[in-house]
N, C-alpha and C positions, 0 to 999 in steps of 0.2 A: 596702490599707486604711490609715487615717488613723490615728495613735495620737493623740487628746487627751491633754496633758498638764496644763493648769490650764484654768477656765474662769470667768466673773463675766456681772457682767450686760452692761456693755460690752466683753466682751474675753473672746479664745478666745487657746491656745498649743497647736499640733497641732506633731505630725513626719509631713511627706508620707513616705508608705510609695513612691512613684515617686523623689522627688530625693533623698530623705532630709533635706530643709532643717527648719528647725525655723519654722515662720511665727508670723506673731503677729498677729493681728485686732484691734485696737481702737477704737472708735467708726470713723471713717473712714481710719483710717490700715490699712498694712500695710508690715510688717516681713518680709523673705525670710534667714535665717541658715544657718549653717553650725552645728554645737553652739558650736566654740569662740568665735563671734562671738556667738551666742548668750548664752552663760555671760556673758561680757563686760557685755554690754547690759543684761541684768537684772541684773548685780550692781552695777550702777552707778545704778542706779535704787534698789534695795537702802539702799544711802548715801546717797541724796539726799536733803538735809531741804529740804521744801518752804516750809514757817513763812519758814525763814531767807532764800531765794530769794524768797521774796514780799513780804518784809520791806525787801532789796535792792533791788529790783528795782521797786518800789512808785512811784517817779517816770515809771516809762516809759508811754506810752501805751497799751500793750496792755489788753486787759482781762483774759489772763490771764498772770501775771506770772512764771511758773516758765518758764526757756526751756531747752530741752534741745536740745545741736547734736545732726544723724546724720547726718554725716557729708561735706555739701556744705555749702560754706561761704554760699553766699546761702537754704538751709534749714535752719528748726530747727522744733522743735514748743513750740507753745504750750499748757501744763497749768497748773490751778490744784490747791490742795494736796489736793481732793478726789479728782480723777484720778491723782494723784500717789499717794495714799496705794491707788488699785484696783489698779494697778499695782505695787504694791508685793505687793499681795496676790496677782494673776495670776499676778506671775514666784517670789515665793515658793514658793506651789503646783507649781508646774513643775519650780524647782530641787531639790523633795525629791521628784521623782515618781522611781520605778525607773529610768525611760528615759535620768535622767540619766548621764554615760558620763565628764564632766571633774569633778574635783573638787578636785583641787591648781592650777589654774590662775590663777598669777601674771599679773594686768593694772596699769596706770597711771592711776587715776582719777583726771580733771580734769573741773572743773568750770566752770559759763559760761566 
């Protein structure tokens, strides 16, 4: 059985009861973690001020202007600050759920 841990309108955060991976569903993306990778990804998201990134970023051509790398260098995701701010929401939900197991975990947030 699946444990949900946050969910929104665009965007679900379970832990497979088979891998134990923590997944993340959002609009068409999909996310496969580990907790610790995990905890990571959302708290970096956590920090991200979209305003400010879209405020930067505002010359480029995309249409939406917040870019977030993961982890391969010719892929990033393109968010504008409303999906910025759902996400914020999903992974918060998630990091106060019970299930979570890391909570002193030391990461190196970089941004663009």
């Amino acid at each position: 059985m699946n444990s949900t841990l946050s969910k929104t309108e665009n965007g679900n955060v379970f832990r497979c009861s088979g891998c134990n991976k923590i997944h993340i569903e959002y609009k068409n993306l999909n996310f496969n973690f580990n907790e610790r990778e995990y905890v990571r990804f959302a708290r970096y998201f956590k920090e991200l001020d979209g305003l400010y990134w879209e405020k930067i970023n505002s010359h480029l051509p995309y249409r939406k202007k917040i870019i977030v790398p993961v982890g391969h260098s010719s892929f990033n995701v393109l968010l504008n600050k409303e999906e910025v701010q759902e996400l914020k929401t999903l992974f918060s939900n998630s990091l106060n759920h019970p299930y979570e197991m890391i909570t002193n975990f030391k990461y190196q947030l970089s941004h663009n």
